[in-house]
C-alpha positions as CSV (number, residue, x, y, z in Angstrom):
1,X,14.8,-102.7,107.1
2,X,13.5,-99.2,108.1
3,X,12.2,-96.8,105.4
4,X,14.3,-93.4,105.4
5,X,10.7,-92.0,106.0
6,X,10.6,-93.6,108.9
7,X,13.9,-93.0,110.2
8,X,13.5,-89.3,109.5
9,X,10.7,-89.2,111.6
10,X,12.3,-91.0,114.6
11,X,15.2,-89.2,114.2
12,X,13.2,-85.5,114.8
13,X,11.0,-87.0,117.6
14,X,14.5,-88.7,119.3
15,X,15.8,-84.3,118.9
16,X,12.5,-83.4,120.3
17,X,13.3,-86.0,123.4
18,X,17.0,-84.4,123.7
19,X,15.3,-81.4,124.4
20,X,12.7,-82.8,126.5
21,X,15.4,-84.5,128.6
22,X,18.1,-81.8,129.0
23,X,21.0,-83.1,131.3
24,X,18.4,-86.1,132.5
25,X,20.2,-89.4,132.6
26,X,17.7,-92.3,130.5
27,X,15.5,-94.6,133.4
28,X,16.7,-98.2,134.3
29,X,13.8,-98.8,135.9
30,X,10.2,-100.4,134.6
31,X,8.5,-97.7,132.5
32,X,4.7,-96.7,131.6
33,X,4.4,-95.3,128.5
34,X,1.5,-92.9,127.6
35,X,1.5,-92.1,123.9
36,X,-1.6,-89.3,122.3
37,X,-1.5,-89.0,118.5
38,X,-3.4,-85.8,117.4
39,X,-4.0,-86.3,113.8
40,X,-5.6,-83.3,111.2
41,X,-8.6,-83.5,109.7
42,X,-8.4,-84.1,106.2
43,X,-9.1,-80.9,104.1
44,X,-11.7,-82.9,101.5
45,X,-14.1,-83.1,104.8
46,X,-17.1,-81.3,104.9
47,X,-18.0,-79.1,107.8
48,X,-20.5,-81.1,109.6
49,X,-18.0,-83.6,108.8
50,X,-14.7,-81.9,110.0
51,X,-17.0,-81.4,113.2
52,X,-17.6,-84.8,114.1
53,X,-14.2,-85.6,114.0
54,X,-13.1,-82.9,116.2
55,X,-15.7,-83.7,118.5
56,X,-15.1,-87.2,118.7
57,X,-18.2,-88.7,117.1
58,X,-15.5,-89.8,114.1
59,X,-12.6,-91.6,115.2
60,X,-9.4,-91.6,112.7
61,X,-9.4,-95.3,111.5
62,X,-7.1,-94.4,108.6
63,X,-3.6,-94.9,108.4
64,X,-1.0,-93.8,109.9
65,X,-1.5,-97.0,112.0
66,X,-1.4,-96.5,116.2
67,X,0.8,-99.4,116.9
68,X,3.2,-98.3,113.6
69,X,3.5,-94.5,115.3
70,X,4.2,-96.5,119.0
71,X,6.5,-98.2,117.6
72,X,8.6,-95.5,115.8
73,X,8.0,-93.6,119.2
74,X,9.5,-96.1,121.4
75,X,12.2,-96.7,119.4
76,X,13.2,-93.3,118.9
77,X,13.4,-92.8,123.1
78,X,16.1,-95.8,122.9
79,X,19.3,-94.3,125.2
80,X,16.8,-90.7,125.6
81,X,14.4,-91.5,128.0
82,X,15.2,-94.8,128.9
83,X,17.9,-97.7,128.2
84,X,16.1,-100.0,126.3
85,X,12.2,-100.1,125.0
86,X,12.4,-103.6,126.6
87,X,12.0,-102.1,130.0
88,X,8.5,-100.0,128.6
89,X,5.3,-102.9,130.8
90,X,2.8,-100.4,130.2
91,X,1.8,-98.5,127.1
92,X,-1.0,-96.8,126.9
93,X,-1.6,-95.0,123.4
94,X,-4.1,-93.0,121.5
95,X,-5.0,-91.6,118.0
96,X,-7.6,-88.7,117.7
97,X,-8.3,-85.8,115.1
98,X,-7.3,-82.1,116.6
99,X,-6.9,-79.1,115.0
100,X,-3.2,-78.7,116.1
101,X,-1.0,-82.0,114.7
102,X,1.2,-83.8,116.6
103,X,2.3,-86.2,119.3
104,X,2.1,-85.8,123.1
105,X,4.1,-88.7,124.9
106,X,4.8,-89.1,128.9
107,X,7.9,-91.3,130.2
108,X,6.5,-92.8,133.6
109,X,8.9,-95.3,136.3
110,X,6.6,-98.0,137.4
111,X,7.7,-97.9,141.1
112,X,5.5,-100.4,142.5
């Protein structure tokens, strides 16, 4: 079972890969996957507060969950960027606070 949250959200990151991917066929080959979740700060936080987090000295250890976002990610770029998430050996994934939201994610062939 897959919440219609969650399937709305894979369904505008697989749009955002369309784009991304233009005429590109998906890989066959063994992929790297490099995944960086940029998170807002949550308006309730102070100043001194809001700055720690966007310095780093405050990780975001709330949810949404990293390997819950991965997940949704990799499942999404299914038939995009790539057959089948089965053929993802290397992931790579990170979840920060910025002041810009979103999700930065980089397809990579393992060739060796």
């Amino acid at each position: 079972y897959t919440p219609a949250k969650t399937v709305g959200y894979e369904n505008k990151v697989r749009d955002a890969a369309k784009t991304a991917m233009g005429s590109s066929k998906p890989l066959e080959t063994p992929i790297s996957a490099y995944i960086h979740v940029r998170l807002p700060v949550p308006k309730s936080y102070p100043k001194s507060r809001r700055e720690a987090c966007l310095t780093g000295f405050e990780a975001p250890t709330k949810k949404p969950d990293l390997d819950n976002i991965v997940k949704s990610v990799t499942d999404a770029l299914n038939g995009i960027c790539y057959v089948d998430d089965c053929q993802i050996v290397n992931i790579h994934a990170t979840k920060v606070y910025a002041t810009v939201a979103g999700i930065d994610v980089m397809i990579k062939e393992c060739l060796e």
